[in-house]
C-alpha positions as CSV (number, residue, x, y, z in Angstrom):
1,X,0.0,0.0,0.0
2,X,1.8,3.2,-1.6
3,X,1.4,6.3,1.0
4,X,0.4,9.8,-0.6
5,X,3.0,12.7,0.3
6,X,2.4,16.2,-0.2
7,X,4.6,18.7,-0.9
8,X,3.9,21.6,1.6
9,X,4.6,24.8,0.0
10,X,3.4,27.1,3.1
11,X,6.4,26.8,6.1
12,X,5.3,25.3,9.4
13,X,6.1,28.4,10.8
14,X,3.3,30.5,8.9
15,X,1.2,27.9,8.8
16,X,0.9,27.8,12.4
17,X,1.0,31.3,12.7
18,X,-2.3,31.3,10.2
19,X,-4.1,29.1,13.2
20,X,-3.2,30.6,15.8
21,X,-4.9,33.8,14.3
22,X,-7.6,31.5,12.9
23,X,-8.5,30.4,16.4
24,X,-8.0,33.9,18.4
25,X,-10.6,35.8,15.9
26,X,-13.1,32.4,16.3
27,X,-12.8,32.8,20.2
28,X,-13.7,36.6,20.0
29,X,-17.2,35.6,18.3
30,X,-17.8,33.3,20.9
31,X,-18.9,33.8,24.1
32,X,-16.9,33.4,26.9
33,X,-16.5,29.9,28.7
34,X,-14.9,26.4,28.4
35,X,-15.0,26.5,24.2
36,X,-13.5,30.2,24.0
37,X,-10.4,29.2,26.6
38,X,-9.9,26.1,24.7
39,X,-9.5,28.0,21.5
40,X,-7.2,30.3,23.0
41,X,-5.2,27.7,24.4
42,X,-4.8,26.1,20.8
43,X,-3.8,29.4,19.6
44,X,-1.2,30.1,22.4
45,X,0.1,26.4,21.7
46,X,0.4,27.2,17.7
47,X,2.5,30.0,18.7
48,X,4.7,28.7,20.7
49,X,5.4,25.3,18.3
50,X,6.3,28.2,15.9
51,X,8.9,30.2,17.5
52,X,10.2,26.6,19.0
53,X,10.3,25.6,15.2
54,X,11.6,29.0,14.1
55,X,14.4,28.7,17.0
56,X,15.1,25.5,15.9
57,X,15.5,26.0,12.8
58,X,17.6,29.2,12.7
59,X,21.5,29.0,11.7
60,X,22.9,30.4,15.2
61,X,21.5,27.1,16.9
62,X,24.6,25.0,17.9
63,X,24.4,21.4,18.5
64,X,25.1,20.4,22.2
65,X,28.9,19.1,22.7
């Protein structure tokens, strides 16, 4: 059985970034409660796998010794 693979041609970084705004403009059209705080939560997560991604990612990052 063959696996599809798709060629992303959006970062991770922006992608997540796109989310996480995605999710904080949903949780200001809904009311406040358990569903708003989730969403936030999702969108504080999004942006904090994107800087860890950015970070990791970036050329001054130097391997442990």
């Amino acid at each position: 059985m063959l696996r599809r693979r798709f060629k992303q041609t959006v970062p991770l970084e922006e992608r997540l970034i796109e989310q996480a705004k995605r999710w904080r403009e949903e949780a200001q059209s809904v009311r406040p409660g358990l569903e708003r705080d989730g969403l936030i939560r999702k969108a504080r997560q999004a942006e904090a796998a994107a800087h860890v991604t950015d970070w990791l990612t970036s050329p001054g990052l130097q391997p442990p010794t």
